[in-house]
C-alpha positions in Angstrom: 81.6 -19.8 102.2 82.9 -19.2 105.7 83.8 -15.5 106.6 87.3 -14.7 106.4 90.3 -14.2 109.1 92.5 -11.6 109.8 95.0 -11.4 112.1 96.3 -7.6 113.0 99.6 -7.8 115.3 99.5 -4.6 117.3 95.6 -3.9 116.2 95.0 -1.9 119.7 97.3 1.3 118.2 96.2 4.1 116.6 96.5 2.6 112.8 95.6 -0.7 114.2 91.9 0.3 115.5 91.3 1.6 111.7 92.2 -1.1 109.9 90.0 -3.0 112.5 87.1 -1.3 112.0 87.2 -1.1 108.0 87.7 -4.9 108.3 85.1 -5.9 110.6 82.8 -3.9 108.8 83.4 -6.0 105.5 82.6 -9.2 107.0 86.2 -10.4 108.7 86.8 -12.7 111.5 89.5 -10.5 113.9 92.5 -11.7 115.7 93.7 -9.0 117.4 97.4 -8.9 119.6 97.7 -5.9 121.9 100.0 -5.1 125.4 98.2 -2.5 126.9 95.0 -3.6 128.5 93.5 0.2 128.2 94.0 -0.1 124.2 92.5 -3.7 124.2 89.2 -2.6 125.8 89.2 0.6 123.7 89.2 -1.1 120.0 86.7 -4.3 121.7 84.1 -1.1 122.6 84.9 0.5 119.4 84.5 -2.7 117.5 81.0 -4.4 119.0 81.8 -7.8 118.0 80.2 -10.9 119.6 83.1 -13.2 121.0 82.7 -15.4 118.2 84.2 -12.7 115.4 86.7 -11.7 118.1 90.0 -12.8 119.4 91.9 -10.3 121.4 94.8 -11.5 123.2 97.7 -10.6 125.4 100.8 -11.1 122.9 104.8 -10.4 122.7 105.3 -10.6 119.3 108.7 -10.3 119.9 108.7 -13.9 121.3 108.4 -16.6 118.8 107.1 -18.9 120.6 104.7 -17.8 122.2 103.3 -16.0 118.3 103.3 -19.3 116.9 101.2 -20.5 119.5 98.3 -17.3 119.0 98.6 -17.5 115.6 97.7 -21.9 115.4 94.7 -20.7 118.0 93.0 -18.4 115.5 93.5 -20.7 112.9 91.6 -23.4 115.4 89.3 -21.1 117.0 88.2 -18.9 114.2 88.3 -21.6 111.5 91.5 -20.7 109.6 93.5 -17.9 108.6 93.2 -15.1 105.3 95.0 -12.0 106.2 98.1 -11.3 108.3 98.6 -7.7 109.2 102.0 -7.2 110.7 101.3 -3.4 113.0 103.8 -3.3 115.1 106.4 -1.2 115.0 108.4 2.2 117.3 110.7 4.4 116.4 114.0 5.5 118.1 116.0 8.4 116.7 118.7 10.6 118.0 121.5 8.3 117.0 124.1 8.2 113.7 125.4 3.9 113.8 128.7 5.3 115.4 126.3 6.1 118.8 123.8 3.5 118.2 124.3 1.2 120.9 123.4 -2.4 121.2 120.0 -1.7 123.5 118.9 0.5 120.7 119.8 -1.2 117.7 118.2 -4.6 119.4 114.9 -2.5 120.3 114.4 -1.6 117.1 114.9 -4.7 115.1 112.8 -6.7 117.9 110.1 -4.0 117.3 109.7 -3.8 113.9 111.2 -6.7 112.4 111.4 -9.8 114.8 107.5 -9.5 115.5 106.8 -9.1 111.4 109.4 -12.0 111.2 107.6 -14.6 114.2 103.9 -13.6 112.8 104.4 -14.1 109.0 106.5 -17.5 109.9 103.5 -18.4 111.9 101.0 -17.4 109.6 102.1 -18.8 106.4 101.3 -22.6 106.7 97.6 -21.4 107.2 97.7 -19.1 104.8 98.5 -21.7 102.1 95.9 -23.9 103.7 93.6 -21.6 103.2 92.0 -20.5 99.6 93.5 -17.2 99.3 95.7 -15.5 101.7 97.5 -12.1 102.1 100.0 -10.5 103.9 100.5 -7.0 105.0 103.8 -5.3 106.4 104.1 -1.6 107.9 108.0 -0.3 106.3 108.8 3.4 106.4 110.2 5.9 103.4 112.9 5.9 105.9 114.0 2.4 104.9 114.3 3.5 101.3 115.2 7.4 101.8 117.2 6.9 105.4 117.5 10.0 107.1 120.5 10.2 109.4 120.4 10.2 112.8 117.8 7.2 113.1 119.9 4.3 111.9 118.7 1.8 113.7 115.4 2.4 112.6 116.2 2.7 109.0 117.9 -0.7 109.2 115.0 -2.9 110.5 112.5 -0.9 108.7 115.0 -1.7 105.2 114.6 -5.6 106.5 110.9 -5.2 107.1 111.2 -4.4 103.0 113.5 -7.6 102.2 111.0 -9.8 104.3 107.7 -8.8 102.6 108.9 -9.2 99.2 110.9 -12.8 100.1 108.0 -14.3 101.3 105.9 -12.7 97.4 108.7 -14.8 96.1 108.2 -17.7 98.1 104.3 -17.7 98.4 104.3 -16.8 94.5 103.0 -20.5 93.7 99.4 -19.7 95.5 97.2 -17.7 95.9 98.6 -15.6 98.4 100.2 -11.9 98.1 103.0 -9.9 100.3 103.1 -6.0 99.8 104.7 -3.5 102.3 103.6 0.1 103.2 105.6 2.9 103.2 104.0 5.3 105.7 106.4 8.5 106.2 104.9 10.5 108.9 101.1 10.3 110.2 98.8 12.4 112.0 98.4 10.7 114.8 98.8 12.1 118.9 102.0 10.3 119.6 103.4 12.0 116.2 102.2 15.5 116.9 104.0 14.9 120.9 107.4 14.2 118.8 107.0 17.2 116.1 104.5 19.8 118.2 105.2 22.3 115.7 104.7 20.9 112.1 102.1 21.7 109.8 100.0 18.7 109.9 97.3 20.2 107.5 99.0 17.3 104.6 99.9 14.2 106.9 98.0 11.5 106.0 95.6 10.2 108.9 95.6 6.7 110.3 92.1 5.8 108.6 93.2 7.0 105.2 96.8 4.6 105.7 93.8 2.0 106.6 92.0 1.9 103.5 95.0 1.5 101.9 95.7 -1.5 103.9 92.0 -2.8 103.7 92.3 -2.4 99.8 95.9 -5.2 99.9 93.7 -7.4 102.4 91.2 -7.4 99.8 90.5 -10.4 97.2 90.9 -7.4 94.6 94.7 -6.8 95.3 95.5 -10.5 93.9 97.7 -8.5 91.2 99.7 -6.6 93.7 102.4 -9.2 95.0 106.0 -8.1 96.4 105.0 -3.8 96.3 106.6 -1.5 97.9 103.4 1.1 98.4 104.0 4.9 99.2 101.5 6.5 102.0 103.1 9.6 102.2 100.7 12.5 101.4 102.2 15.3 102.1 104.5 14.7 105.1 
């Protein structure tokens, strides 16, 4: 049986480089998206994978087209696809939806929707080719408890929600799985910057939100399908 194929949109980040590493240390094949050149050769040193086992590429998720096309080259390069991994995401708050502006509003659907969107559209042919398949989506508590000031956010983060669980419904005749997790806050340096003064002491940390993840990539999540999963420690 042939090794197994991930593909982790926005694997260079913080979270990303965790779920990574728990994956390439259970045997997966890694497709890996990033922007930031720095970030890319930071998780391939991290990771010590011969080419063959990795795929790192220069990626705007944002742009379908150009997803679609990554997304068919792992399938060809690597032999197939098992597990999509949709990381990307930002947040922009500051703004009730009488001040959110179009720029904003746009951002943050592009971000955190449109990429999830163009890589599970992508993904899913090859996922039913293959014998199993799952997919993996990063909401927020804010999407389901929406704080004000943030609306934008809250919004695509609520669709991030209504697209994992479509495609359970849709994908619900194979043997393939889409769950969502519901981070709140997490302890990483670009969250401490934005709250320097919280007690961080509860946050959970990006490699205990990974072995969450790494559980739903697993063949042993086949009963979770269309879950809405709560990572929020105590943040």
């Amino acid at each position: 049986m042939s090794d197994p194929v991930a593909v982790l949109t926005g694997g260079t980040g913080g979270l990303g480089r965790e779920v990574a590493a728990r994956l390439a240390e259970r045997g997966f094949l890694l497709a890996i998206t990033y922007l930031v050149p720095e970030e890319a050769n930071e998780v391939e040193g991290l990771l010590h994978l011969p080419e063959d086992r990795l795929l790192l590429k220069r990626v705007d998720c944002t742009d379908g087209e150009a997803t679609t096309a990554f997304i068919d080259e792992v399938a060809e390069k690597l032999g197939g696809l098992n597990v999509l991994a949709c990381l990307i995401g930002g947040w922009a708050g500051g703004r009730d939806v009488y001040e959110t502006d179009d720029v904003r509003f746009d951002r943050m659907i592009d971000l955190n929707l449109r990429t999830s969107f163009n890589a599970a559209r992508a993904a899913i042919p090859h996922l039913r080719a293959a014998e199993w398949g799952r997919v993996i989506m990063m909401g927020s508590r804010s999407a389901v408890d929406p704080p004000s000031g943030q609306a934008a956010y809250n919004v695509a983060k609520a669709g991030v929600i209504a697209l994992a669980r479509s495609i359970a419904e849709e994908v619900s005749d194979a043997e393939i799985t889409s769950n969502v997790v519901l981070p709140a806050l997490i302890d990483t340096p670009a969250f401490r910057q934005v709250v320097p003064f919280a007690n961080y002491v509860d946050w959970p940390t990006p490699g205990e939100i990974a072995a969450v993840i790494d559980f739903l990539a697993s063949k042993d999540s086949s009963v979770i399908n269309g879950a809405m999963i709560p990572v929020y420690g105590g943040s």
